[in-house]
C-alpha positions as MATLAB code, in Angstrom:
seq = 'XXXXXXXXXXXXXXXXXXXXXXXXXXXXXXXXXXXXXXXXXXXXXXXXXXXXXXXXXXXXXXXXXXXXXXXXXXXXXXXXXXXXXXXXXXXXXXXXXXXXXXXXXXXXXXXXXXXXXXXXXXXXXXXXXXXXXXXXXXXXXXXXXXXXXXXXXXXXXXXXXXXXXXXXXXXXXXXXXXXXXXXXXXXXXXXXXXXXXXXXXXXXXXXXXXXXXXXXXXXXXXXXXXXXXXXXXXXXXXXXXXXXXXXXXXXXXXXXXXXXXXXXXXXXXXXXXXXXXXXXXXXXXXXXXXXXXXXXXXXXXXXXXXXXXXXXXXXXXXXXX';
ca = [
      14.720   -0.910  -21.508;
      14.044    1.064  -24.234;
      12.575    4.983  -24.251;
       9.420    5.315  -22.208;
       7.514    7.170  -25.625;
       7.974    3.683  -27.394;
       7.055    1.492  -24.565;
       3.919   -0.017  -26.292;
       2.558   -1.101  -29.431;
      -0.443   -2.311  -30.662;
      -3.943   -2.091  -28.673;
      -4.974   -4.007  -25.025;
      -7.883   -6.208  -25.589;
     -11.513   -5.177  -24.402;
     -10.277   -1.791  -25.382;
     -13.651   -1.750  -27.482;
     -15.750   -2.367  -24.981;
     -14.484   -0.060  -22.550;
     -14.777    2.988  -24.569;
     -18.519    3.167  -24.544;
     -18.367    2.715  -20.789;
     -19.042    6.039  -18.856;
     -19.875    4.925  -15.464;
     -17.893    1.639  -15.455;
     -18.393   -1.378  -13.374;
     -15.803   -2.988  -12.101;
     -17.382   -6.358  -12.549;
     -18.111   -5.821  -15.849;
     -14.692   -4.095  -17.244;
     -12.626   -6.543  -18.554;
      -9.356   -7.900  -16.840;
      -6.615   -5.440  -18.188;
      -4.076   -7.498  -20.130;
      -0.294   -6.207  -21.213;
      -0.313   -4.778  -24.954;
      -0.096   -6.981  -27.840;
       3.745   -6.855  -29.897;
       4.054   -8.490  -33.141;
       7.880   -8.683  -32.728;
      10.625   -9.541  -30.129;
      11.493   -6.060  -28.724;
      14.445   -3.974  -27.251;
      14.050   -5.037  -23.793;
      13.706   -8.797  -25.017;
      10.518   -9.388  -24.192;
       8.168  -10.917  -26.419;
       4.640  -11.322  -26.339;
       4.475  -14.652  -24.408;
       7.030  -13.224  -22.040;
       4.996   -9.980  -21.058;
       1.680  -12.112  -20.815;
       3.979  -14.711  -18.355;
       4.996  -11.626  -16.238;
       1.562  -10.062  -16.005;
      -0.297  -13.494  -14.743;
       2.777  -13.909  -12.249;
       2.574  -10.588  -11.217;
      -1.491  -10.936  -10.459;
      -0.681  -13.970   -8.696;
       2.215  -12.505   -6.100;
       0.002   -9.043   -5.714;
      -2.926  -11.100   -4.452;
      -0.679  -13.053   -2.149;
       0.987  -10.227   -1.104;
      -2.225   -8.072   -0.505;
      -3.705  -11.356    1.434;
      -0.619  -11.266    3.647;
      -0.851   -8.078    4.640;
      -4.166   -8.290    5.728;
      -3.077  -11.072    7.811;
      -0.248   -9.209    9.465;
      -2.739   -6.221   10.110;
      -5.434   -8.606   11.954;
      -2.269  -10.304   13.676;
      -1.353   -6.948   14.481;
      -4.215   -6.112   16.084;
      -4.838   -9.205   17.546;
      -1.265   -8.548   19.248;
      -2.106   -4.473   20.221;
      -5.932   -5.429   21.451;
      -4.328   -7.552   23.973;
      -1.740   -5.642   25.267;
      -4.068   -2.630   25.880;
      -5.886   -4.922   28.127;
      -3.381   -5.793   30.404;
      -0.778   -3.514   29.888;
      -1.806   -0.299   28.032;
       1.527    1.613   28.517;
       3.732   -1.481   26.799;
       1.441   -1.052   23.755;
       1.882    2.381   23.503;
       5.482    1.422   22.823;
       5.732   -1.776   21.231;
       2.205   -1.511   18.769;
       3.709    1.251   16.806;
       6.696   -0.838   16.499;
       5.354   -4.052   15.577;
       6.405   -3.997   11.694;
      10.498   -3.867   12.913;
      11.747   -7.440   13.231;
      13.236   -6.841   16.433;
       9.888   -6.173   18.410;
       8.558   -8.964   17.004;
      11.521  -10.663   18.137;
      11.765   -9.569   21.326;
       7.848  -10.553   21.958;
       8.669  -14.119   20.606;
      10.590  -14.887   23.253;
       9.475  -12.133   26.029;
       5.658  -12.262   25.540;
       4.706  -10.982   29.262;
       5.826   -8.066   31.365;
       6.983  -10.726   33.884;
       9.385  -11.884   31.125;
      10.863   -8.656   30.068;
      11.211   -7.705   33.945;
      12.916  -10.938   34.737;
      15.003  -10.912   31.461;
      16.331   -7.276   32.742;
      17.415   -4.207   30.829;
      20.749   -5.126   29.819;
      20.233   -8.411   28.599;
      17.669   -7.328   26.172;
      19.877   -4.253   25.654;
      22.279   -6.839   24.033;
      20.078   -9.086   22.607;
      18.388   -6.787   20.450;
      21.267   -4.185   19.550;
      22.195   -6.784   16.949;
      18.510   -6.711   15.233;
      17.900   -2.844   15.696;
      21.379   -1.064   16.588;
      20.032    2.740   16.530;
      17.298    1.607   18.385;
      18.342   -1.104   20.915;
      18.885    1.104   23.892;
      16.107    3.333   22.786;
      13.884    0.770   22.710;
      14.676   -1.072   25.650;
      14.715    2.276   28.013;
      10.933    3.112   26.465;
      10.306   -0.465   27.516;
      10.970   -0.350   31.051;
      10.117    3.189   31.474;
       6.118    1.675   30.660;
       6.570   -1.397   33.366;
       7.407    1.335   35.633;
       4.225    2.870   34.464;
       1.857   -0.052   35.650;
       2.141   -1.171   39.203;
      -1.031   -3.152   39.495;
      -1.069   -6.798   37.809;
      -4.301   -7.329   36.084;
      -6.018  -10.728   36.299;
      -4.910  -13.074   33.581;
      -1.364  -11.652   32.503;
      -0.011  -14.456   32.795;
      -1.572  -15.957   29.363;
       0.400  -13.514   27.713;
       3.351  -15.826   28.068;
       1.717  -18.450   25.887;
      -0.432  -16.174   23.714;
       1.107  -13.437   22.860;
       4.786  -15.446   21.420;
       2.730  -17.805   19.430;
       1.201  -14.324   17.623;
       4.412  -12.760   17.527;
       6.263  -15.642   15.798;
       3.123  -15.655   13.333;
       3.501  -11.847   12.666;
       7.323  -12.413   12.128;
       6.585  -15.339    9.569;
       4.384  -12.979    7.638;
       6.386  -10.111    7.657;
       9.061  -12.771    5.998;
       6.879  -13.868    3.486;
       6.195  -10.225    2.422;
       9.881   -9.629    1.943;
      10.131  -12.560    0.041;
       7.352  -11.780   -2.126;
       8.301   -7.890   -2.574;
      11.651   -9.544   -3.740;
       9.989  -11.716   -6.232;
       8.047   -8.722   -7.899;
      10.758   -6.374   -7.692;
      12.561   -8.943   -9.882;
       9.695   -8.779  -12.820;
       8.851   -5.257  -12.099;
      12.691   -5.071  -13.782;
      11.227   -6.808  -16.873;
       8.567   -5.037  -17.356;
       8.826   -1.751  -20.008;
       6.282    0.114  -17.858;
       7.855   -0.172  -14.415;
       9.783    2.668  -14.674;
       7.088    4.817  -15.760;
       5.294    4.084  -12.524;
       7.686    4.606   -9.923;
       8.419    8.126  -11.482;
       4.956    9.338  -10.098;
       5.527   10.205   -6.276;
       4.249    7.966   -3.933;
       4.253    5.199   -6.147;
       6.903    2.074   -4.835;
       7.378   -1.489   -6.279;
       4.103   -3.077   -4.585;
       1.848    0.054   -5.844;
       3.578   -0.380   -9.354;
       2.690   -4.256   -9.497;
      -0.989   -3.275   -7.993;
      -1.593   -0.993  -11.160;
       0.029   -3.090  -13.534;
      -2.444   -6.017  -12.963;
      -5.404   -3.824  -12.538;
      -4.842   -0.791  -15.300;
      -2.370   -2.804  -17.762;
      -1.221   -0.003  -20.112;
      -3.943    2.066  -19.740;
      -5.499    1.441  -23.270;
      -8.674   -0.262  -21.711;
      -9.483    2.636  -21.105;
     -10.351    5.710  -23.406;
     -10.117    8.479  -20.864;
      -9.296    9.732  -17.548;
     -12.628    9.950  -16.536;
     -13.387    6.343  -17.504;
     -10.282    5.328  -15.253;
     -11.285    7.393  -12.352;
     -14.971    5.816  -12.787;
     -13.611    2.165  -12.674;
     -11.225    2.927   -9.746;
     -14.292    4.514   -7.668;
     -12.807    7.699   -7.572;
     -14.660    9.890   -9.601;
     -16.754   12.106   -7.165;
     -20.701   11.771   -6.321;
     -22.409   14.399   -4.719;
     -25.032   12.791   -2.028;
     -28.218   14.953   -2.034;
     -31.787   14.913   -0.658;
     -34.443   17.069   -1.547;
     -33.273   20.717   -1.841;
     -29.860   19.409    1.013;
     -26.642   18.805   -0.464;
     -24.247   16.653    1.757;
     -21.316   17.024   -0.159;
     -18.660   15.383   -2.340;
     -18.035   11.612   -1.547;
     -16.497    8.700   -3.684;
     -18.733    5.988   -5.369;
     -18.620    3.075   -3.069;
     -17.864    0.509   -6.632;
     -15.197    0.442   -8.513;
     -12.228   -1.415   -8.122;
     -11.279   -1.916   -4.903;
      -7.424   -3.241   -5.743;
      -7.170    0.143   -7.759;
      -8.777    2.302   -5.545;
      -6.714    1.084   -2.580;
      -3.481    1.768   -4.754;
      -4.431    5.217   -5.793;
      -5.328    6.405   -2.126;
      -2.320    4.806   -0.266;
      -0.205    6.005   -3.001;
      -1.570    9.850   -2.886;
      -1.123    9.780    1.167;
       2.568    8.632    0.808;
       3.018   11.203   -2.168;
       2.255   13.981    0.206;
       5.966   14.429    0.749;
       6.060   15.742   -2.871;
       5.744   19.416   -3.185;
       3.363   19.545   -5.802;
       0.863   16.954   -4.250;
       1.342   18.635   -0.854;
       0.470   22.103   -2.237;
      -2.689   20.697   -3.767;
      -3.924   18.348   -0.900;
      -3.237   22.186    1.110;
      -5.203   23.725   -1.182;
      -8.327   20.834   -0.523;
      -7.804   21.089    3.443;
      -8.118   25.398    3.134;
     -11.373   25.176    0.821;
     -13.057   23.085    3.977;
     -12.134   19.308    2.666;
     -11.800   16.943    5.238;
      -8.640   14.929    5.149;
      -9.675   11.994    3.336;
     -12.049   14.030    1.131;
      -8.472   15.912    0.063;
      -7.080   12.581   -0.887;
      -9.615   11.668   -2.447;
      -9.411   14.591   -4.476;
      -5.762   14.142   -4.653;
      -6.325   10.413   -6.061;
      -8.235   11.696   -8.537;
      -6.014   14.173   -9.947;
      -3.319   11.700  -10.144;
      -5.518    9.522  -11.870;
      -5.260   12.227  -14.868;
      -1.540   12.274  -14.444;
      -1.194    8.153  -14.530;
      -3.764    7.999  -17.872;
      -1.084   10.622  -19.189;
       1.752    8.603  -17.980;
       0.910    5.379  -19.962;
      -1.146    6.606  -22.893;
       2.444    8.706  -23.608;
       4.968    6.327  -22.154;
       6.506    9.218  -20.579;
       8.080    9.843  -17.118;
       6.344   11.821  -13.994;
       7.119   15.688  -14.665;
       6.453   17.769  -11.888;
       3.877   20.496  -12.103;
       1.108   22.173   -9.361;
      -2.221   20.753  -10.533;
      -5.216   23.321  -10.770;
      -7.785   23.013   -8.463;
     -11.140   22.087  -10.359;
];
């Protein structure tokens, strides 16, 4: 891959039309599309090759962003009915239902009657080969909630046929993410802005592939501001009358983009820099989300930066506006 200052060339299409947009709409905006090249480049890609990587990579993100949702309401689905007939079991295994081996384990133990009548060390030695740190760990937290719950609630026993059936569904999805996250990994590689992303804190191979197909290189749009207004995330101020209710996001924008920029900013809060200013939010009375929110923002300045320069993520304290 050649130098990140040379990544581009040439100008995204709609570029025209976004620059007189101040308040954009995300129905409205067009579709970001990869940069036009006149010539076969460094990395080897050409200009069919980058469009062919783009549509692929739209196609996997939405797949991958359906899944997900289908492993959260499978999830849930999973956690609300544990709660009713075993609260204490939930509390241990619904944290733990994105590890293979819980899912495992509830595929073929769905029921406390099961896990009882399976006994400790059996599952001790089933599952040490799926989750080795956390087999006996696991297994101990297990029967240390059965112990919790002496009284049988009415209808536990349809966990035996209901809650495997969810499990193995839960376990097919989580495979199907894998295999997906593998596939964009793989053109993430072939793409001369991938790099540039995953410099910026927070930001991971699906985020990366989420604001390739929704940003492109950035040259839709003419400013920071104009990026922040079509992810949603440049801040309103609610009023009525003479009352002010404070600083919210717009409810538009786009939602793909939006989603990507807050998830991103809450996992970059292990960076110094992004910590300090999300600290500095929280002490000037900013609810948590209203701090990543601001957070989002700011790093919506830093991205624009990142691709309109093709340069890596330098760290630096952002001011506070």
């Amino acid at each position: 891959m050649r130098g990140p200052a040379t990544v581009r060339s040439g100008a995204m299409p709609g570029s025209s039309r976004a620059a007189g947009l101040h308040n954009v709409d995300a129905r409205t905006t067009p579709t970001p599309r990869p940069a036009r090249t006149t010539s076969v480049r460094e990395d080897g890609l050409n200009d069919s090759d980058e469009t062919d990587v783009f549509l692929e990579l739209t196609v996997l993100v939405g797949f991958d962003q359906d899944l997900a949702a289908e492993a959260t309401r499978t999830s849930n689905r999973i956690r609300g009915l544990l709660t009713q007939f075993h609260p204490s079991l939930e509390r241990v295994l619904g944290p733990r239902l994105d590890h293979s081996a819980v899912t495992w384990l509830l595929e073929r133990y769905g029921s406390p009657a099961a896990l009882r009548k399976a006994g400790r060390r059996k599952l001790v030695e089933v599952i040490r080969p799926k989750a080795p740190r956390m087999a006996t760990r696991l297994i101990d937290d297990v029967f240390d909630a059965l112990d919790e719950q002496t009284v049988v609630v009415p209808g536990t026993g349809t966990l035996d046929i209901v809650i495997p059936s969810l499990a193995r569904s839960l376990g097919a999805v989580h495979e199907q993410r894998r295999a997906a996250q593998a596939q964009i990994t793989a053109l993430l590689e072939d793409h001369p802005l991938s790099k540039v992303l995953t410099s910026l804190p927070g930001v991971g191979v699906r985020t990366a592939a989420a604001l390739l197909v929704t940003v492109g290189d950035g040259t839709s749009f003419p400013t920071a501001a104009h990026l922040a207004s079509y992810a949603g995330l440049a801040p309103t101020t609610k009023s009525s009358g003479t009352s002010i209710h404070g600083e919210h996001a717009p409810r538009g924008g786009n939602r793909q983009l939006k989603r990507a920029m807050f998830l991103s900013a809450f996992a970059a809060l292990h960076d110094p820099a992004s910590r300090t200013y999300y600290d500095k939010c929280r002490a000037r009375g900013k609810t948590h989300t209203q701090a990543l929110l601001r957070l989002a923002r700011q790093r919506i300045n830093v991205l624009f930066a990142m691709l309109r320069d093709g340069t890596f993520y330098e760290p630096r304290t952002p001011r506070l506006a």
